[in-house]
C-alpha positions as CSV (number, residue, x, y, z in Angstrom):
1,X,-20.4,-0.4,-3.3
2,X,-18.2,2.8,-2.4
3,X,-14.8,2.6,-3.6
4,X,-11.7,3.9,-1.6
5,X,-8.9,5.7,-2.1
6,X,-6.6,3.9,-0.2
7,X,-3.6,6.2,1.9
8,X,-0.7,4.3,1.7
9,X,3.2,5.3,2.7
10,X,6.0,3.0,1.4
11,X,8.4,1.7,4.3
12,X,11.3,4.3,5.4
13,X,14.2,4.4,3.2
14,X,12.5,1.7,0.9
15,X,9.9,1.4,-2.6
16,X,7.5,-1.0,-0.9
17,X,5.6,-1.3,1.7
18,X,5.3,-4.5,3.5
19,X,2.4,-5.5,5.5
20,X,2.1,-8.8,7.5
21,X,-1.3,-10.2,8.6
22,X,-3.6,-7.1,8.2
23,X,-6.4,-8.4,10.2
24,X,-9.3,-6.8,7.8
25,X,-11.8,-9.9,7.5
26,X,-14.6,-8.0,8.9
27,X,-14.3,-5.0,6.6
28,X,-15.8,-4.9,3.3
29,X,-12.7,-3.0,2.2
30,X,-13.0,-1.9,-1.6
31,X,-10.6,0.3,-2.8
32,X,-7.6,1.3,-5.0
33,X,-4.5,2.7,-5.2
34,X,-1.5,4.2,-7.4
35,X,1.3,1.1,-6.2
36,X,1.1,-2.3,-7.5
37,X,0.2,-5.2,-5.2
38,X,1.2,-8.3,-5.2
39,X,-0.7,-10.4,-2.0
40,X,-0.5,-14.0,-1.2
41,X,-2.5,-15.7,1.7
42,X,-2.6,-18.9,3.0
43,X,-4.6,-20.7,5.0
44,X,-8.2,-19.8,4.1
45,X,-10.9,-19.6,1.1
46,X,-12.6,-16.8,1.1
47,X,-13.3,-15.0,-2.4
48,X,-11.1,-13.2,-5.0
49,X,-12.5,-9.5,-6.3
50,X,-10.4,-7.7,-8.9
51,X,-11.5,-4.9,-10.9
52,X,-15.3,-7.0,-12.6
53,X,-13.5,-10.2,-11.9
54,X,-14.9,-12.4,-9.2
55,X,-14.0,-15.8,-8.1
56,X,-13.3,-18.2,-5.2
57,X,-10.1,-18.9,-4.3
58,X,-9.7,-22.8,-1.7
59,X,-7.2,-23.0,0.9
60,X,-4.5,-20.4,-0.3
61,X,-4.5,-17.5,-3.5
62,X,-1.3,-15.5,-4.8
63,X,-2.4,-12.8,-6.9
64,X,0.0,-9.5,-8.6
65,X,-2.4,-6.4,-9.0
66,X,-1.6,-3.3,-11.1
67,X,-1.7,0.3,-10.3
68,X,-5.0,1.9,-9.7
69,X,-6.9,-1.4,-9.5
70,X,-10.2,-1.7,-7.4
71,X,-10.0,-5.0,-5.6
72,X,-11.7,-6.4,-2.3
73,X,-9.2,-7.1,0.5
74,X,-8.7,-11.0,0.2
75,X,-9.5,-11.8,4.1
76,X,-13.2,-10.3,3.6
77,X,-15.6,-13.1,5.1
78,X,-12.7,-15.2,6.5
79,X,-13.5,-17.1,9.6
80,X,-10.2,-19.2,9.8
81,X,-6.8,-18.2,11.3
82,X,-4.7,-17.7,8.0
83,X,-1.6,-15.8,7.1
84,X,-1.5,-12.9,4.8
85,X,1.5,-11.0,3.2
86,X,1.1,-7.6,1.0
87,X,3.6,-6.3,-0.9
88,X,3.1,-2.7,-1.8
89,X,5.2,-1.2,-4.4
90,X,5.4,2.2,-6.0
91,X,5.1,2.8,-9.4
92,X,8.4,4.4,-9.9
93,X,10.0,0.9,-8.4
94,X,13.1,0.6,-10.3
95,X,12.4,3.8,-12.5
96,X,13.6,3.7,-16.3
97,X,15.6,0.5,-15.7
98,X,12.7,-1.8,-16.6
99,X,13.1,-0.6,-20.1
100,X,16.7,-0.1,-20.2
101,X,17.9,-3.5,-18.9
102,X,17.9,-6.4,-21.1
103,X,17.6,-8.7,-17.7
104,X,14.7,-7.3,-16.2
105,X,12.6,-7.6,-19.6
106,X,10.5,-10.4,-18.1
107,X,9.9,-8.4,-14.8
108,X,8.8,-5.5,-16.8
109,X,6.3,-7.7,-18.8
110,X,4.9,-8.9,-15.3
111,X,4.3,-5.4,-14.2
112,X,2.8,-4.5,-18.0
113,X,0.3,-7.9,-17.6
114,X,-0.4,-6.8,-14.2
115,X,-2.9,-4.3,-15.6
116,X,-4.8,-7.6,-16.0
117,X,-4.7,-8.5,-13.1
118,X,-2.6,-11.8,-12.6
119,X,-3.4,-14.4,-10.4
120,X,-0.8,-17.4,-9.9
121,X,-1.1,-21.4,-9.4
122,X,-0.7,-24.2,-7.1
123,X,3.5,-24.8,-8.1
124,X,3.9,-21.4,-7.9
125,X,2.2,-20.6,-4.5
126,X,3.9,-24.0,-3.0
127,X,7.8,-22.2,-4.3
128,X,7.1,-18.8,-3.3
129,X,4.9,-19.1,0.1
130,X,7.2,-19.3,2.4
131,X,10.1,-16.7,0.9
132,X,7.3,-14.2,1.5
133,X,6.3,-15.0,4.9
134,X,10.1,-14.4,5.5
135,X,10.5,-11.4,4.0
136,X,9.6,-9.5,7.7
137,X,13.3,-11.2,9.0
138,X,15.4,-9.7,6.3
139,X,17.0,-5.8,5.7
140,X,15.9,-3.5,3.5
141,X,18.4,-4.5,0.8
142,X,18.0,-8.1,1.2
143,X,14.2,-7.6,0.9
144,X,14.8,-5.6,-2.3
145,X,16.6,-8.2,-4.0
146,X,14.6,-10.9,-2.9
147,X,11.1,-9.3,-3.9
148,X,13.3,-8.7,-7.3
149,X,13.7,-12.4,-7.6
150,X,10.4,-13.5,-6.6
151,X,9.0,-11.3,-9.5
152,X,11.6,-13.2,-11.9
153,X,10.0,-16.5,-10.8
154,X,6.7,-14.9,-10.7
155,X,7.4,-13.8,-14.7
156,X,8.6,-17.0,-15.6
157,X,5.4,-18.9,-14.3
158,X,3.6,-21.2,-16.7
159,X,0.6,-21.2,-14.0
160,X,-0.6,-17.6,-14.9
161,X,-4.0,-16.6,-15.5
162,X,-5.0,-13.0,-16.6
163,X,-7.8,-12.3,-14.9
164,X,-9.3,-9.7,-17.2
165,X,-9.2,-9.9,-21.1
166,X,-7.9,-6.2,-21.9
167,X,-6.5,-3.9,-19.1
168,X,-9.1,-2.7,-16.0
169,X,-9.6,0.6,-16.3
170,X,-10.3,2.5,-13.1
171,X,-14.3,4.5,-12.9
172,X,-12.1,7.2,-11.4
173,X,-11.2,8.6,-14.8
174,X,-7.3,9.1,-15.4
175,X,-7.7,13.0,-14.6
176,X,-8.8,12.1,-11.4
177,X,-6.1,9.3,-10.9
178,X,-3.4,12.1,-11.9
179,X,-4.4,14.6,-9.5
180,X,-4.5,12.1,-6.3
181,X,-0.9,10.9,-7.3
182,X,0.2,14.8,-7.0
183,X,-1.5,15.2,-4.0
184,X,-0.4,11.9,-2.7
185,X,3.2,12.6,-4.5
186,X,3.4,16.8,-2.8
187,X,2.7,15.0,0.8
188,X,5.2,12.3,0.5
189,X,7.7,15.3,-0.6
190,X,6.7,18.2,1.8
191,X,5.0,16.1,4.9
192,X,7.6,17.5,6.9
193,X,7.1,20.7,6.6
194,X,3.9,23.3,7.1
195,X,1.1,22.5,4.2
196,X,-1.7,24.6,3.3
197,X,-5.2,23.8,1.8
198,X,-5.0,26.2,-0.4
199,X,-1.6,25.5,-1.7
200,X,-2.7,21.5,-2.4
201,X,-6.2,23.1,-3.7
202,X,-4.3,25.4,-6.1
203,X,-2.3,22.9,-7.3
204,X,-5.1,20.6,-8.0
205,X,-6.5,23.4,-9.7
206,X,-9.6,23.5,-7.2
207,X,-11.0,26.3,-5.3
208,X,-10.5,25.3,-1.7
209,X,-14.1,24.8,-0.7
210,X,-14.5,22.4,-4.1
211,X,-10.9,20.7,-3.3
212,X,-12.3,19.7,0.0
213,X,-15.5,18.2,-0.8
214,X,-13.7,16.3,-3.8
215,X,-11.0,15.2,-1.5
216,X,-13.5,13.7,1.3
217,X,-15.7,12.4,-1.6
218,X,-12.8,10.0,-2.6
219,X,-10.4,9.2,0.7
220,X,-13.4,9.9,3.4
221,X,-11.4,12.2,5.2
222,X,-10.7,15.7,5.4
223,X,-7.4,16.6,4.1
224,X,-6.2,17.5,7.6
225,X,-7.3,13.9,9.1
226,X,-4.9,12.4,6.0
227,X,-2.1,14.3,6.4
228,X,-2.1,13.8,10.4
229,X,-2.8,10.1,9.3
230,X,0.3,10.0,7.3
231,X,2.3,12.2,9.7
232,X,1.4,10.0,12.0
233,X,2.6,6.6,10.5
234,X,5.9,8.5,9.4
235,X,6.5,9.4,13.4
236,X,5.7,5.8,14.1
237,X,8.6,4.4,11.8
238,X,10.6,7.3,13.7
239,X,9.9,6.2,16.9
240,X,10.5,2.5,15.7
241,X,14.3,3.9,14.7
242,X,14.7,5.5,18.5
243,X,14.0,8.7,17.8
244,X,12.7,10.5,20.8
245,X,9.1,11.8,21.0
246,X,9.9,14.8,20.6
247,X,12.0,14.3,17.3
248,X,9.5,11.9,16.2
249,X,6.7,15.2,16.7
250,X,9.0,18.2,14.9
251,X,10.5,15.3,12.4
252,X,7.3,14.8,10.8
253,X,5.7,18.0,10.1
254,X,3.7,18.6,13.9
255,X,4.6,21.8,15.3
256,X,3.2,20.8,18.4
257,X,4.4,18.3,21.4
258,X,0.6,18.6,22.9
259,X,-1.1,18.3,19.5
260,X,1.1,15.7,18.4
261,X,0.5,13.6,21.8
262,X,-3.6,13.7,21.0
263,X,-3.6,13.3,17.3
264,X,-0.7,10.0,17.8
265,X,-3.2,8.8,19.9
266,X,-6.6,9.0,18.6
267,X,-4.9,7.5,15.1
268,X,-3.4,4.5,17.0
269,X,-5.5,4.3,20.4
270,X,-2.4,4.8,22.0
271,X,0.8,7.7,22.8
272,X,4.0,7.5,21.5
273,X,5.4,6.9,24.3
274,X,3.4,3.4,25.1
275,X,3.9,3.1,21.7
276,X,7.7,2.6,21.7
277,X,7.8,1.2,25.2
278,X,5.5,-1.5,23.7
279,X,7.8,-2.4,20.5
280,X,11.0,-2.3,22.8
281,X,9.6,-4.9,25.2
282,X,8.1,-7.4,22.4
283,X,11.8,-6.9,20.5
């Protein structure tokens, strides 16, 4: 099986990324990425595939996975309507204070064990469920310090299983982990402004031709199609804030109305302006 670097971007003005029913149950999605992920579905059996572990999980799963991970994308094979919420957050969520702050010491051993891999039981699932099916009605803020206290139950749980003995270590060796977290990191940084190959090559300290091969090898695109990807997705949150199109374009790093227009559309199937018009009328 191929195994996926995953391109992810955290919500604007936020560590995490939340996704609500990513509809992905007829893609054999294995893949991995720098942010932890904590996902909990409900509604459907289907099977659970993190890092060598492999199991079946009946009628709803809650699972926390650590950074850098492989794992199979829990709706794979599902035939049934379900629900699905995915919580993706970066590894520098809270920064030193983990260590630092005597009241977070359970949340940092959660994040520590989730190198296991962690998945959660029945009680558990039945408290937490429907807090984060509700996290899409709250703020920012509010989402922050709820997801904070859902990882205080989640660390106080007496229905956790580690799903691995000793910590998963990635077949991507940690050199190669490093140097996709500075690529990933330098876009995240410099998105909006004008990025050479070369420059990302040089710092990955690749010739250009041998950065591009590796860089296909592991995301199966080109480095252009990812950073139009993530330019992309950045213009959408834009556009979702009522920016203009044309702010949404120079805002994230296109230097080009026209070339913006096609490459918004062959990402999404749709242009920015149908985009927006379409959000507006299901607000």
């Amino acid at each position: 099986m191929k195994l996926r670097f995953e391109e992810l971007t955290p919500d604007l003005d936020s560590s995490f990324r939340l996704i609500i029913n990513p509809r992905l149950n007829d893609v054999f999605y294995w893949h991995f990425h720098p942010e932890f992920e904590l996902v909990y579905i409900e509604g459907a059996s289907g099977t659970r595939h993190v890092g060598e572990h492999i199991s079946r999980f009946e009628g709803s799963d809650l699972v926390f996975i650590g950074s850098y991970i492989p794992h199979l994308n829990f709706d794979y094979g599902v035939k049934t309507e379900c629900e699905k919420v995915v919580v993706q957050i970066r590894q520098d969520f809270l920064g030193n204070a983990f260590a630092n702050i005597p009241e977070l010491s359970a949340v940092y051993r959660l994040f520590e064990q989730s190198k296991h891999g962690i998945a959660f039981g029945k009680e558990t699932k039945f408290l937490l469920g429907e807090r984060l099916k509700n996290l899409k009605n709250l703020g920012h803020f509010e989402q922050f310090l709820e997801i904070l206290s859902i990882f205080q139950i989640l660390a106080q749980s007496n229905e956790m299983v580690l799903l691995h003995t000793k910590p998963v270590e990635n077949q991507h060796n940690k050199k190669e982990q490093e140097r996709m977290t500075r690529i990933y990191n330098f876009i995240d940084s410099h998105y909006q402004q004008k990025i050479e190959v070369e420059e990302v090559a040089s710092m990955s300290n690749l010739s250009k031709s041998a950065f591009c091969r590796y860089f296909k090898k592991i995301t199966r695109l080109t480095f252009v199609e990812f950073l139009n990807h993530y330019r992309i997705n950045q213009a959408q949150k834009f556009l979702l804030l009522d920016k203009n199109v044309t702010e949404a374009c120079f805002e994230c790093g296109f230097e080009s109305l026209s070339y913006f227009n096609r490459t918004f559309k062959k990402v999404t199937g749709e242009n920015p302006l149908s985009f927006k018009k379409k959000f507006l009328s299901e607000k």
